[in-house]
N, C-alpha and C positions, 0 to 999 in steps of 0.2 A: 893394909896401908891406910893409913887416916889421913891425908892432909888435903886441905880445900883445895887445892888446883891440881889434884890426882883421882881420877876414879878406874880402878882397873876391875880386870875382868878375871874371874878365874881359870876360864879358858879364850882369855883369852884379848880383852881390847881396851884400851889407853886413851882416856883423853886429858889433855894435856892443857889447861890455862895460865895462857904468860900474862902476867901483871902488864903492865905495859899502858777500803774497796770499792775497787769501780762499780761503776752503773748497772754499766754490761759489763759480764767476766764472761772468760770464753769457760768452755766445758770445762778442761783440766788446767792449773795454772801449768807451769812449765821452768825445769834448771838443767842448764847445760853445763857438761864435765867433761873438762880435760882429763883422759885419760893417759898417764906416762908409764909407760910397760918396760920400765929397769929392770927388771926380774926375766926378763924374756920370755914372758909367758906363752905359749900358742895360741897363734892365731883365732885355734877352733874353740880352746877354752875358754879363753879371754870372751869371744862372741857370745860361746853360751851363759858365761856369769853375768854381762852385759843384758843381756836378755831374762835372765833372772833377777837381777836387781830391777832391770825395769818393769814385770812383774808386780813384785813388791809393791813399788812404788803404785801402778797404776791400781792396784787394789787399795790403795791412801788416796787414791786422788790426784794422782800427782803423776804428769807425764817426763822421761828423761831423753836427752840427747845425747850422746855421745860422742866424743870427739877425739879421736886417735894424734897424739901427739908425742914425736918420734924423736924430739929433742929436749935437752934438759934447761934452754931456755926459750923464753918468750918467741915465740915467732917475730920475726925478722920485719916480715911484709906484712902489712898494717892489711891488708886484705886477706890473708890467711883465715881460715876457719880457727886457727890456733891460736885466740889472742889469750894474753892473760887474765885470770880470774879477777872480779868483783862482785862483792855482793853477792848474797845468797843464792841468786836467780844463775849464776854462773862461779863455777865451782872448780876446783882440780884435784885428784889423785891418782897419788902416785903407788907404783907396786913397784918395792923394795925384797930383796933377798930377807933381808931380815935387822935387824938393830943390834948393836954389838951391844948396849949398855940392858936389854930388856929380859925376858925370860922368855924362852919358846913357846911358853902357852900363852906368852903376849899375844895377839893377831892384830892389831893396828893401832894408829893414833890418830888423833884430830886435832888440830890446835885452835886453839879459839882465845881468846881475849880475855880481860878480866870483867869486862861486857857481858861476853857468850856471842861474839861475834870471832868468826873464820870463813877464809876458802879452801886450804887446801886439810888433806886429810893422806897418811900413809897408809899404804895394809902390808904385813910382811908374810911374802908368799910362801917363803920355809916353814912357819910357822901351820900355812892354811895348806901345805902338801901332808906336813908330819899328821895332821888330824885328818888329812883324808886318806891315811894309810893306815894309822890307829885302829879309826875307827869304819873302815869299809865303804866312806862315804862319797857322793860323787865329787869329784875334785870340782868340775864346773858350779855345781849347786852351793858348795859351802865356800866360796872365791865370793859368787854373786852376795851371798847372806853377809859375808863380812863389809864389801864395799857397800852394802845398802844401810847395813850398821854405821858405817865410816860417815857416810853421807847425812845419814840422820845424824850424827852428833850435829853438821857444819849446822842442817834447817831448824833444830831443834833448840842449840843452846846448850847451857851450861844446867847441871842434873838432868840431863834426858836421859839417862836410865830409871826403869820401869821396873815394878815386878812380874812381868808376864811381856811377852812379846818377843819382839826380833830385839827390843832395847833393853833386854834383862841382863843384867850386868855379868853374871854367871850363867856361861851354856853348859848343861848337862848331857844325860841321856835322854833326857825328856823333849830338851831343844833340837837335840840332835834328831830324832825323829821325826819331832816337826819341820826341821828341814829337810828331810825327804820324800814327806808326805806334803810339802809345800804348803806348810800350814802356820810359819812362824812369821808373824806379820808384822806391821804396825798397829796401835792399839786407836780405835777410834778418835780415842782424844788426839792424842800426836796426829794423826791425820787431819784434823780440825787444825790442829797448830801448824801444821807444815803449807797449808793450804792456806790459812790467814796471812801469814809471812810472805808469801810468795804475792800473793794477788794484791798486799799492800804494797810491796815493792813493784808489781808492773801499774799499781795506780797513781804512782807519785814519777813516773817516766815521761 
């Protein structure tokens, strides 16, 4: 597929665009995600992909927060941990069964702007069960790899796929191993990027 506000993945992920530094920095900047578990994922899985993505992340620089939200709207009570997303710095995704309109070697979407601005981001969890039966993989480990992919599109923008990395458009057998040997990462630069982003928006607060 060629068209400017589609880039998919061969195995697997969709980002979708709708027309439409301080002084002192502390060690790690810092983005918090709502996470909405439509899919019903377990508990224990959901923990340990959460723990995998942030991983990832902490090996870019980059610390996450996680934030379990058990409803399909906005929180209610303005003091809930559950508020809705803005801005890069605070994020949402959601896990979906799947998309009726996509192809099962779909694994997620992001949506983002005709800017390269977004907050929230899909991952469809049929999609990341079928390849971790395929291909022998841990179900927790390749969940965390997608949402940390999903996530990186929101920090990253529009063309943040890479030819090498966790943001390589096409996962293979080659990625696929690297995701078991915990070796499929962010690539220096996008670490640079994700981190510039971040730390400009906590310096303009």
């Amino acid at each position: 597929m060629n068209l400017a506000t589609r880039t998919c993945l061969a195995l697997g992920f969709l980002t979708i665009a709708f027309p439409g530094l301080a002084s002192e920095r502390p060690s790690k900047p810092q983005v918090t995600i709502n996470v909405y578990n439509d899919a019903g994922v377990s508990e224990q899985v959901l923990a340990q992909a959460e723990q995998e993505a942030t991983r990832i992340f902490r090996q870019a620089g980059v610390d996450n927060v996680w934030v379990e939200c058990h409803v399909s709207k906005p929180a209610l009570n303005p003091d809930s941990e559950c508020q809705p997303p803005g801005g890069a710095a605070h994020l949402a995704l959601r896990i979906v069964h799947w998309s009726s309109n996509l192809r099962d070697t779909i694994f997620g979407t992001a949506f983002l702007s005709a800017g390269g601005e977004g907050t929230q981001s899909d991952v469809f969890y049929d999609s990341v069960e079928k390849l971790h039966k395929d291909w022998h993989a841990s179900l927790s480990r390749v969940l965390g790899h997608v949402m940390a992919h999903e996530i990186g599109h929101l920090l990253l923008g529009t063309n943040a796929h890479s030819p090498m990395g966790i943001m390589r458009p096409n996962w293979q057998s080659q990625e696929l191993r690297s995701i078991g040997l915990g070796t499929l990462l962010f690539t220096s630069e996008q670490a640079r990027s994700m981190q510039a982003k971040l730390f400009s928006l906590r310096a303009r607060k």
